[in-house]
C-alpha positions as CSV (number, residue, x, y, z in Angstrom):
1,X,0.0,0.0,0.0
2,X,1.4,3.2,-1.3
3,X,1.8,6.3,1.4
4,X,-0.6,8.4,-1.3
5,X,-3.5,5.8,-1.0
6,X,-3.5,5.9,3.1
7,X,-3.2,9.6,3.2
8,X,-6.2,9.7,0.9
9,X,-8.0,7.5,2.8
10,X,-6.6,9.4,5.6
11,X,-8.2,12.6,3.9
12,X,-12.1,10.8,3.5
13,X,-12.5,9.6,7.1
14,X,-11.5,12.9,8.8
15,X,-13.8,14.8,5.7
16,X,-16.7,12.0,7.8
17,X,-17.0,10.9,4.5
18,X,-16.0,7.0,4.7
19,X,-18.3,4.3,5.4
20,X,-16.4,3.6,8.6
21,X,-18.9,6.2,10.0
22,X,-22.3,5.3,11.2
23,X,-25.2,7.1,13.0
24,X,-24.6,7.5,16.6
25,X,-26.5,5.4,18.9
26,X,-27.3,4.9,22.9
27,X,-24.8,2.8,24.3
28,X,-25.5,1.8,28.6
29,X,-27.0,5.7,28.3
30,X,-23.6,6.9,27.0
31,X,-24.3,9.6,23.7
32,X,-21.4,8.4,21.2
33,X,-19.6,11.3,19.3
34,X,-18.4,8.7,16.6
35,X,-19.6,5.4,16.1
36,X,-17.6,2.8,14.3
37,X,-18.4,-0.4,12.8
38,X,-17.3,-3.8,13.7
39,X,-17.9,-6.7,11.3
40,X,-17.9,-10.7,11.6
41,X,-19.1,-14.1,11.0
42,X,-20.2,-15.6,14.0
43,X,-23.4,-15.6,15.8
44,X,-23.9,-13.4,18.8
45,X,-24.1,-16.2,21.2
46,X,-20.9,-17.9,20.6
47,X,-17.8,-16.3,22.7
48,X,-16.5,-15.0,19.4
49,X,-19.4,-13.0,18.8
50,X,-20.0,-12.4,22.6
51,X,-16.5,-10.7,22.9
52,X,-17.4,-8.1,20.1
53,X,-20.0,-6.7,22.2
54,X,-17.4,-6.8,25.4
55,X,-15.1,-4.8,23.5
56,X,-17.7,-2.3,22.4
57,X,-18.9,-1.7,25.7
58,X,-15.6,-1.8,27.0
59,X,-14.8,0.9,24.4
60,X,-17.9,3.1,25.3
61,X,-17.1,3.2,29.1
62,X,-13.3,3.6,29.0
63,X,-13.9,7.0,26.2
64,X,-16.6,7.7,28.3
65,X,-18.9,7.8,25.4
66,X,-16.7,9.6,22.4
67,X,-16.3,6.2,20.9
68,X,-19.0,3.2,20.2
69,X,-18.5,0.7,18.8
70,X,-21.8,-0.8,16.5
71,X,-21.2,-4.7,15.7
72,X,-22.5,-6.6,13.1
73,X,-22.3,-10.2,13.2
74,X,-23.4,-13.5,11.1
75,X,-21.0,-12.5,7.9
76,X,-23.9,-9.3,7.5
77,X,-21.1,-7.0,6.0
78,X,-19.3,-10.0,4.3
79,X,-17.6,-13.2,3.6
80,X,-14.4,-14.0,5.3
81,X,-12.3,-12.5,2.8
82,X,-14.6,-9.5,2.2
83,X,-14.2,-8.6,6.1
84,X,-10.3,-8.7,5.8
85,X,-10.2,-6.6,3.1
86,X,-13.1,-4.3,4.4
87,X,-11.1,-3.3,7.0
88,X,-8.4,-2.8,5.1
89,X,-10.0,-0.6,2.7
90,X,-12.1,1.2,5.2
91,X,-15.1,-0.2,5.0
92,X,-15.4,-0.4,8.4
93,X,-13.4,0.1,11.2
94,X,-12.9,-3.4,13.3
95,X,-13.2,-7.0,12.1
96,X,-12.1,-10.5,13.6
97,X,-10.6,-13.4,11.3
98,X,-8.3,-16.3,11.5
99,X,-4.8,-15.5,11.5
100,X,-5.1,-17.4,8.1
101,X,-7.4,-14.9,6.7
102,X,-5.4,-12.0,8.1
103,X,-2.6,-14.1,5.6
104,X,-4.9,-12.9,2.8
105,X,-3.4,-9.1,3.4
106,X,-0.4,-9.8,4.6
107,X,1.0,-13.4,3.8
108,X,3.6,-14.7,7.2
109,X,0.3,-13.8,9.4
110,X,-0.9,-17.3,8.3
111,X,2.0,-18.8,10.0
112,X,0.3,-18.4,13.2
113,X,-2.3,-21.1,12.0
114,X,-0.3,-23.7,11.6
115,X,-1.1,-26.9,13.1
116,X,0.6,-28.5,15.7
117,X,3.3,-25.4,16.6
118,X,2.5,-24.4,20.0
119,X,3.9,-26.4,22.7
120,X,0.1,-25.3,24.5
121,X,-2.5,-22.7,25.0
122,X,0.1,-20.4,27.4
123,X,2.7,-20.7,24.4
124,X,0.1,-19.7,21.9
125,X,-1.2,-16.5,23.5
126,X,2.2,-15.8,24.5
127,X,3.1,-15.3,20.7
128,X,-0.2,-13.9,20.0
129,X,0.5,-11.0,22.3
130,X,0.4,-7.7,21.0
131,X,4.0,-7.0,22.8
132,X,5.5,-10.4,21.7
133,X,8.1,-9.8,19.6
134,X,7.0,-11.7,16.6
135,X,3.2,-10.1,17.0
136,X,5.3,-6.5,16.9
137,X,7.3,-7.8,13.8
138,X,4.2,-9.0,11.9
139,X,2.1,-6.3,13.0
140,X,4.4,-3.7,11.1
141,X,4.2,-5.4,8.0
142,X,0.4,-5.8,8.2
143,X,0.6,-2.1,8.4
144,X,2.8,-1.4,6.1
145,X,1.1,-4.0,3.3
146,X,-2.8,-3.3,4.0
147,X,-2.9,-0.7,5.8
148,X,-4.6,-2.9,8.9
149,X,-3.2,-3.6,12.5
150,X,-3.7,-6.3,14.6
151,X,-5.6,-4.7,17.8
152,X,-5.4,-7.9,20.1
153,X,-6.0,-11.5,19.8
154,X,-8.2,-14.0,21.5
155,X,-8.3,-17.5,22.7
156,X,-10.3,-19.3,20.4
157,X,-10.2,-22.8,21.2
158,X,-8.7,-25.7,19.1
159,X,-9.5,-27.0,16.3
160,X,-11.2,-30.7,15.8
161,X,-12.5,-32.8,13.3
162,X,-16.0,-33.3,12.6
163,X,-17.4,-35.6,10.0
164,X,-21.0,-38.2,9.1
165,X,-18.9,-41.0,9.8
166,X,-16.1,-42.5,12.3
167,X,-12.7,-41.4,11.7
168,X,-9.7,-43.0,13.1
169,X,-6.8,-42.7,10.7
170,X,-5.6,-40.7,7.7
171,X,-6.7,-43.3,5.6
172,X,-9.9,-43.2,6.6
173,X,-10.5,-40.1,5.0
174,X,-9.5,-41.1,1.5
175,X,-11.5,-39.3,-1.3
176,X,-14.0,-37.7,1.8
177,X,-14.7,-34.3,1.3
178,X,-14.1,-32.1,4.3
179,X,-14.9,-28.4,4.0
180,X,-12.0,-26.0,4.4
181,X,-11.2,-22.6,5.5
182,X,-10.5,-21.3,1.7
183,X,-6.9,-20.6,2.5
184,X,-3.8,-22.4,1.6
185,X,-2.7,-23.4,5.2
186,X,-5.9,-24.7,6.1
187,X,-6.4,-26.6,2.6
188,X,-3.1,-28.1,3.5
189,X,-4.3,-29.4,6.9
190,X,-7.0,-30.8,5.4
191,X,-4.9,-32.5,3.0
192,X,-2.4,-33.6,6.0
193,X,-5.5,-34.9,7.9
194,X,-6.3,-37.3,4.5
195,X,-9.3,-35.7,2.8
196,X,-10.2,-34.0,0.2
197,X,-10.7,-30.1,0.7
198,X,-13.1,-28.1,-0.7
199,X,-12.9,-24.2,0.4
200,X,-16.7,-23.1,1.4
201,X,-16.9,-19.8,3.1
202,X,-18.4,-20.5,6.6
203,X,-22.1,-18.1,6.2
204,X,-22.3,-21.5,3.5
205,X,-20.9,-24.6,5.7
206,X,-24.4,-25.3,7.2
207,X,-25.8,-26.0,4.2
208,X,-23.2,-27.4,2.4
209,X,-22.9,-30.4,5.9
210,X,-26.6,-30.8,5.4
211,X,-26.6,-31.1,1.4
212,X,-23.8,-33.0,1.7
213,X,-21.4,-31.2,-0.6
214,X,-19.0,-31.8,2.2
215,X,-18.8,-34.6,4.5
216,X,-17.3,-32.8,7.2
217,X,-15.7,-29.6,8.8
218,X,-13.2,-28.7,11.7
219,X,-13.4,-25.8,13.8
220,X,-12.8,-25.3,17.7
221,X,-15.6,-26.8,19.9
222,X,-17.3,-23.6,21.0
223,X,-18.6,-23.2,17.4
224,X,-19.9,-26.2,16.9
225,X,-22.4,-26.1,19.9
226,X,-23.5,-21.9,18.9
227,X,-23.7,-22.7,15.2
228,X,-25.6,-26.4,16.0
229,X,-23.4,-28.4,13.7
230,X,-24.3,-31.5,16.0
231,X,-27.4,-31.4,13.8
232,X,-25.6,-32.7,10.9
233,X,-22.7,-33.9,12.1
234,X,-22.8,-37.5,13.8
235,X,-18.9,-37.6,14.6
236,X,-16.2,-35.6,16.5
237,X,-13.0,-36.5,16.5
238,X,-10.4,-34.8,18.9
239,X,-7.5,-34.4,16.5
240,X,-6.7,-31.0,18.5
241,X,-5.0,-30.1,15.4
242,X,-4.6,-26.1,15.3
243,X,-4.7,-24.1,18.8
244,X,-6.3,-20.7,16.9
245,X,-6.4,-17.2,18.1
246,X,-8.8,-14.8,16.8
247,X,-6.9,-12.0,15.4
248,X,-9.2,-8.5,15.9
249,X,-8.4,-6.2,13.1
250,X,-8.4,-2.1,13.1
251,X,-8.0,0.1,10.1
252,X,-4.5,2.0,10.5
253,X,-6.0,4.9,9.3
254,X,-9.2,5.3,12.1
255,X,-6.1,4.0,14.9
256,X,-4.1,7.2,13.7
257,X,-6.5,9.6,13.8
258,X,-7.7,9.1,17.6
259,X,-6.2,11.3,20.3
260,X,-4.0,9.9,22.4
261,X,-6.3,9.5,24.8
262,X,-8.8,7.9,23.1
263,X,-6.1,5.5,21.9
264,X,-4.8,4.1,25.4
265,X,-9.0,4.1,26.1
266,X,-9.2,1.3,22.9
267,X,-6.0,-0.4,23.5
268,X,-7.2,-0.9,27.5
269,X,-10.6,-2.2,26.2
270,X,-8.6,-4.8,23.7
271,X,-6.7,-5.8,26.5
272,X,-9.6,-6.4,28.8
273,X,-11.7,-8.2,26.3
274,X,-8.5,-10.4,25.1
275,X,-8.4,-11.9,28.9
276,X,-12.1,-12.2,28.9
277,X,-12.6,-13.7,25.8
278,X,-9.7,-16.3,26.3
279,X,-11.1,-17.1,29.7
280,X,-14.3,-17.8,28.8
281,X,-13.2,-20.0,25.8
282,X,-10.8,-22.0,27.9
283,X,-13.5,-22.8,30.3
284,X,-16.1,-23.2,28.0
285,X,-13.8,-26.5,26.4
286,X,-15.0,-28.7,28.6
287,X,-18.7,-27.8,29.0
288,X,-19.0,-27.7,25.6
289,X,-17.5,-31.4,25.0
290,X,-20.2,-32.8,27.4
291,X,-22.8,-30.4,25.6
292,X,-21.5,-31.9,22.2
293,X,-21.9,-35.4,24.0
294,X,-25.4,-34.7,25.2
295,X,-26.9,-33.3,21.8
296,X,-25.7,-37.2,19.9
297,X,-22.5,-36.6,18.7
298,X,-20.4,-39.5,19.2
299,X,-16.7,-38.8,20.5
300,X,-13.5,-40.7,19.2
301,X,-10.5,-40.0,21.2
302,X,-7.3,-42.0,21.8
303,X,-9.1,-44.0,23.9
304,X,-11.7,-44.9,21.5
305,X,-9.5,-45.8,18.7
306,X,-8.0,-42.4,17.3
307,X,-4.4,-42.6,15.8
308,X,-3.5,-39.2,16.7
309,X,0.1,-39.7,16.0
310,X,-0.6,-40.9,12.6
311,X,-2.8,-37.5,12.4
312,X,0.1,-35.6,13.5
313,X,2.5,-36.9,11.6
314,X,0.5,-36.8,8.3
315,X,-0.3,-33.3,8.9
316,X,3.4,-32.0,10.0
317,X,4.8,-33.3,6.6
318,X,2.1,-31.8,4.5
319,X,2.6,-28.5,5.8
320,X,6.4,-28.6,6.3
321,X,6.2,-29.7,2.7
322,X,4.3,-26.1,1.1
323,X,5.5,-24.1,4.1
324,X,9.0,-24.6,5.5
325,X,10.8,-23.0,2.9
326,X,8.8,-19.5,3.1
327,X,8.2,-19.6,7.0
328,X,11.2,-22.3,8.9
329,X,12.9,-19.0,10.6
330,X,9.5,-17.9,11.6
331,X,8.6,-21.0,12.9
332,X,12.1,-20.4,14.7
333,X,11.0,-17.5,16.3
334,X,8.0,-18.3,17.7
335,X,9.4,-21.3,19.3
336,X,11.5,-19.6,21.0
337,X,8.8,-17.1,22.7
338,X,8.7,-18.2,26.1
């Protein structure tokens, strides 16, 4: 992204002229001097869509009403990719994605989705920090290349298998169609995990699981039991294969043009909903499994069969096989994040 471009873009938001700007609204009785939107895919009830509104109203109290924040959820503003690039185009003003998505604007941010690299949850938010090093290095170039910054990222959950049929081994997903994230490291997983991907945008993965263009999915457990996926998927298989972060996106542009002020108020509502968020999602693992449980799915662990070493392993050499070469000293660095 040129300097010319973001000083234009620059130039229409402080005219009031970009769509970033909506009508002021009544916030917990607060007046808002500006109101800017917030995008995303997931329903209001899950955590993801849950922590949207915790930053908005964390945002309202901490700028004491100068700033809400107006959230649209269930892919209303967009697809996946069309949210990444709204924000980056100024669209509107906030957003949340996978770290894979975020690759879409800025390529090494996919790295952070790669399955199997964090030694646990502590190591991945660790990384995911906005102070970590390799967040700080990352986040300039998302800056730099789209114009988009990385505000904070959230805890949110990992990643499982879920199909109309047992799984157990790599094999047993020869020529099954599992949907995919449509970006290249989560078509690779899929690959690694032994089926066939087919990239459907998730405001479609309902339907597409109950036509049965696609056999199965994966995604953390919390979005399963908010979305109802239990209602057409029989199976769940605890392949734990990506521990994800939520990466919530700001336009550089609105983040420059705040008072100083107003951005230590958004940066201490980010941090506040970050912890939250990730709480909730850590404890809501285990309720949601039983939930899972109780609603018919049937469960194949270790214990009941699953060959998650043969999952691991096939999935570590597919990815090491398109990604190595373009992200090993990355991979280096967050390793070494303490």
């Amino acid at each position: 992204m040129t300097g010319s471009v973001r000083l234009s873009r620059r130039g229409l938001l402080l005219a009031g002229g970009g769509a970033l700007l909506a009508a002021p609204f009544l916030s917990r009785g607060a007046l808002a001097a500006t109101t800017l939107r917030y995008g995303h895919m997931h329903t209001p009830n899950s955590i993801a869509g849950m922590q949207a509104q915790w930053f908005a109203d964390a945002v309202v109290e901490k700028t004491g009403g100068e700033i809400a924040v107006q959230i649209f959820p269930n892919s209303q503003l967009g697809k996946l990719q069309e949210l990444a690039e709204a924000v980056s185009t100024g669209s509107i003003a906030f957003s949340h994605n996978t770290a894979g998505a975020v690759g879409s604007l800025y390529e090494p941010f996919a790295a952070f989705d790669t399955p199997y690299l964090y030694r646990d949850v502590d190591h991945l938010m660790a990384v995911m920090d906005a102070e970590s090093p390799v967040m700080q290095e990352l986040n300039e170039g998302l800056v730099e290349a789209s114009g988009t910054r990385a505000l904070y990222a959230f805890y949110f959950g990992t990643r499982n298998l879920t199909a109309d049929r047992a799984v157990k081994t790599p094999a047993d997903l020869a020529g099954v169609k599992i949907r995919s994230i449509p970006f290249p490291i989560y078509m690779a997983t899929v690959e690694g995990l032994g089926a066939v991907p087919v990239p459907v945008d998730w405001s479609e993965v309902p339907t597409a699981l109950a036509t049965g263009v696609v056999n199965g999915q994966e995604n953390p457990m919390n979005v399963l039991v908010s979305a109802k996926l239990y209602e057409v998927q029989s199976h769940l298989m605890l392949t734990g294969h990506i521990a994800a972060a939520q990466v919530v996106m700001m336009n550089d542009d609105v983040w420059q043009g705040l008072p100083d002020a107003q951005k230590e108020a958004v940066a201490a509502a980010a941090a506040e909903t970050r912890a939250r968020a990730s709480q909730e999602m850590l404890a809501a693992e285990a309720t949601d499994l039983e939930a899972l449980k109780a609603a018919g799915m049937t469960v194949v662990d270790e214990a009941g069969g699953l060959d998650l070493a043969a999952f691991r392993e096939s999935v570590k050499a597919r990815v090491s096989q398109e990604f190595d070469g373009q992200w090993g000293e990355l991979y280096g660095k967050i390793a070494a994040v303490a």
